[in-house]
C-alpha positions in Angstrom: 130.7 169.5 156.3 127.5 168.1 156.7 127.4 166.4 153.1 130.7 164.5 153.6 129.2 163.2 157.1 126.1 162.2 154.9 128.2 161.0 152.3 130.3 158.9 154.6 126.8 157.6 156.5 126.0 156.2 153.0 129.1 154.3 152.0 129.1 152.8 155.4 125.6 151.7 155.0 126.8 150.5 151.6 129.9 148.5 153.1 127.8 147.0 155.6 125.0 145.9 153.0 127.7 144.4 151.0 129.2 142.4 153.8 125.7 140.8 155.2 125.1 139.6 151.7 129.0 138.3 151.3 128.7 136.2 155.3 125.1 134.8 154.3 126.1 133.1 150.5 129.6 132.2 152.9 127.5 130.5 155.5 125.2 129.1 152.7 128.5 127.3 150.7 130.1 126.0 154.3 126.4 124.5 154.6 126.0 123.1 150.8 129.7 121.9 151.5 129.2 120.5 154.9 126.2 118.5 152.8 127.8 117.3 150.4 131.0 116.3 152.5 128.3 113.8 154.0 126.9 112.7 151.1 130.2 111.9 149.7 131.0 109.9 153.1 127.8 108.3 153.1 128.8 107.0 149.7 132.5 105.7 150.8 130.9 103.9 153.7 128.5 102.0 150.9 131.4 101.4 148.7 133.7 100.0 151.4 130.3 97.9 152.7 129.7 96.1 149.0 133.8 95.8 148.2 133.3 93.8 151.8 130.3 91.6 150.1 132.0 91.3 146.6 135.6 90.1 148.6 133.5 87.4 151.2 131.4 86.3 147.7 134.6 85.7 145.8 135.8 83.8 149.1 132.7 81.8 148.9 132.9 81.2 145.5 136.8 80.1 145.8 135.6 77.4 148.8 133.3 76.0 146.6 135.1 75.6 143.6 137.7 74.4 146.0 134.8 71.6 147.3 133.8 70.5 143.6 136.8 70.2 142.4 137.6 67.8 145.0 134.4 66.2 145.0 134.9 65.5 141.2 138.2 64.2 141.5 136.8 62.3 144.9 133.9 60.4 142.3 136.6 60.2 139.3 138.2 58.3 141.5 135.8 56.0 142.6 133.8 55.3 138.9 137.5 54.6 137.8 137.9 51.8 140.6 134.0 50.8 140.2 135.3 49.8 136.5 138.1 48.1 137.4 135.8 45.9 140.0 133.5 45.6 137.1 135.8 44.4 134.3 137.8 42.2 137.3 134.4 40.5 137.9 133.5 40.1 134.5 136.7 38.6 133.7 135.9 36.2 136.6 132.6 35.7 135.7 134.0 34.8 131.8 136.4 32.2 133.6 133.9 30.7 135.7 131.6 30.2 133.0 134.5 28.6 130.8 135.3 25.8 133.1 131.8 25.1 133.5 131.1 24.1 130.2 130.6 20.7 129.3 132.8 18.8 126.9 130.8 17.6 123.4 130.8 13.9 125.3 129.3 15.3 128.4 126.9 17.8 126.3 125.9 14.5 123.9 125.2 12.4 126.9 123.2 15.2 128.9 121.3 15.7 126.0 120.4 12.1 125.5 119.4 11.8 129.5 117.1 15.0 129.4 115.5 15.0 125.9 112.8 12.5 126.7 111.8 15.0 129.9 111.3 17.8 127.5 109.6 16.2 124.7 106.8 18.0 123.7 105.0 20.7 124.6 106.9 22.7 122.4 110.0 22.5 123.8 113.4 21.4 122.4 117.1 21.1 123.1 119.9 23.6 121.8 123.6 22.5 122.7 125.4 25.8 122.7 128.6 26.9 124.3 129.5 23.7 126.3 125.6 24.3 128.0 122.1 22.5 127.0 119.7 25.3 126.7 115.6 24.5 126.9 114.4 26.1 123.5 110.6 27.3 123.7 108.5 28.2 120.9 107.8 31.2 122.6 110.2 32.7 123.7 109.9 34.7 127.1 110.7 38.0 126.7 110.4 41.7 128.8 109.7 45.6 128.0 112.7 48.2 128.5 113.6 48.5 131.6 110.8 45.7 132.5 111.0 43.0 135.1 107.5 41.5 135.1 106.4 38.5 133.3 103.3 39.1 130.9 100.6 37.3 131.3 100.9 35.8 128.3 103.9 33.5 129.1 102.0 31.4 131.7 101.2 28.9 129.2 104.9 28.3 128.4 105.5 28.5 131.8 102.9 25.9 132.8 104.5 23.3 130.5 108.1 24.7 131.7 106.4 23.8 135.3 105.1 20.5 134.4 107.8 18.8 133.0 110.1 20.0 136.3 107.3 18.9 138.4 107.5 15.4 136.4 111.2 14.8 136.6 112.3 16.1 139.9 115.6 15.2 139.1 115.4 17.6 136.6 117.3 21.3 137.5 117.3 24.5 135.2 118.8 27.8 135.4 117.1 30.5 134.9 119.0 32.7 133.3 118.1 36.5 133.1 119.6 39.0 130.4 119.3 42.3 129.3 120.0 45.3 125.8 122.9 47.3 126.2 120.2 50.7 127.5 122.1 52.0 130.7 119.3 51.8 133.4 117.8 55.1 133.9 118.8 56.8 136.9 116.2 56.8 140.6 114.5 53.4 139.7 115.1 50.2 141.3 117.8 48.8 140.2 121.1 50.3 139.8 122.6 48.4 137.0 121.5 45.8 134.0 123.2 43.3 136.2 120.4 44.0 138.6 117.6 43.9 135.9 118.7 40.5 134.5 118.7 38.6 137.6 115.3 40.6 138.5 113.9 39.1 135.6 114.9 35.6 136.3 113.6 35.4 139.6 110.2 37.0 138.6 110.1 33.5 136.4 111.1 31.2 139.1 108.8 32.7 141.8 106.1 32.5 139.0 107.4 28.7 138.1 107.8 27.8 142.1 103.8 29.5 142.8 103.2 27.1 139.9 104.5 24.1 142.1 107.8 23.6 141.5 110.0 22.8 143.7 112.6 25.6 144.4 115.4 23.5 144.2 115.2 23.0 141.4 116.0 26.3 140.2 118.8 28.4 139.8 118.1 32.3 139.1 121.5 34.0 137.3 122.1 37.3 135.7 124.0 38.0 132.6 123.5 41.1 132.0 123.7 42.8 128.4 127.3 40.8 128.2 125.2 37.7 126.6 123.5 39.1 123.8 121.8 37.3 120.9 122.8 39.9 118.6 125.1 42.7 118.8 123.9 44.7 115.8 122.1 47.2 118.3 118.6 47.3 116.6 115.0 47.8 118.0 114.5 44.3 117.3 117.8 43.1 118.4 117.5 44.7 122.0 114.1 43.4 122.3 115.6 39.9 121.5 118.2 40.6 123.9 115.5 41.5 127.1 115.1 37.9 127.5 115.2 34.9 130.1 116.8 31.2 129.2 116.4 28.0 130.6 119.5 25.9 130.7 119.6 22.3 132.0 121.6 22.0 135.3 124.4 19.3 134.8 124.5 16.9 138.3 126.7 18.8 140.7 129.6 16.0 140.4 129.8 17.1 137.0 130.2 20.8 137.8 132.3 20.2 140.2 134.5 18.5 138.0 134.2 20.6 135.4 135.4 24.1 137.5 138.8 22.3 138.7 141.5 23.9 136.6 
């Protein structure tokens, strides 16, 4: 009797062993489970907080495609009606210029009235195009993109000044010109119609500090729409980046000339 109570003593301590052990690896799971329940939440939230970036970055990114395309369609718009003005004003520009040439009677007679005001000094007379161009022997003549007058031209632009300054009845325009090399962009001057008439009024406010008399000058710009030659070489554009002196006809005469 006394072994089966000693007996059932030890399989009860046995039992009991075994179900500590069993609760505690339980407890231990619910605890690596509990863990790892957060861990996985933790995540989510993360997830759920960069889907939230990602969707208001493709937002962004739609509003601004949105904005350029509009923008580019906004300066397509304007460069298309920028060339329209431009080709509109050339085309006036070419019509102006037309009815202001001289016929070869007028052009003979001008010629005849101004020659003995230019003789000499190494100057001569050009009829060309229904106008009476001032020929030098050196011509004047600028760097890319240039504007200022070397110092090399004031001799031809001391003569150029002496024979206006001798024959105040005398008028010349000054007429500026440029190579077909688009202006580059953040300088001065926004176009080659800016450069050219930059370059003849740096010769008439070197001509008028010379003593001429202001009115007696004219500054114009043509441009690269005037060229000497076309053929698009070093030496052509540098031919090209030049100023001309064309003898003013009286005003009468122009006036006359422009009335359809």
């Amino acid at each position: 009797m006394r072994l089966n109570l000693n007996l059932l003593m030890l399989l009860s301590i046995v039992v009991l062993m075994s179900s500590c052990v069993s609760k505690k690896k339980w407890t231990q799971l619910l605890s690596e489970k509990e863990s790892a329940d957060q861990m996985l939440a933790a995540e989510k939230s993360k997830t759920a907080e960069l889907e939230g970036k990602v969707a208001g970055l493709e937002s962004d990114q739609a509003a601004l495609q949105t904005k350029y395309d509009s923008e580019t369609a906004r300066l397509a718009n304007e460069v298309s009606e920028f060339k329209t003005d431009l080709e509109g004003s050339q085309a006036t520009a070419t019509e102006a210029m037309s009815k202001l040439k001289l016929s070869e009677t007028d052009l003979a007679t001008l010629q005849t009235n101004v020659r003995a005001a230019v003789s000499g000094g190494g100057f001569d007379l050009a009829p060309r195009d229904g106008r009476l161009f001032v020929t030098t022997t050196d011509p004047i003549l600028f760097n890319s993109g240039s504007v200022r007058v070397k110092r090399s031209y004031n001799p031809t632009l001391e003569n150029v000044a002496a024979i206006l300054k001798g024959n105040p009845s005398l008028r010349l325009i000054i007429e500026g010109h440029s190579d077909n090399v688009p202006v580059k962009t953040g300088v001065a001057y926004s176009d080659n119609w800016d450069v050219s008439l930059a370059r003849a009024k740096s010769v008439v406010k070197k001509l008028t500090k010379m003593g001429v008399s202001p009115s007696q000058l004219l500054p114009t710009g043509r441009g690269e729409y005037n060229p000497l030659s076309s053929d698009n070489s070093a030496e052509s554009r540098k031919m090209n980046r030049r100023v001309d002196f064309i003898v003013m006809p009286d005003l009468t005469t122009l006036v006359s000339a422009a009335r359809p």
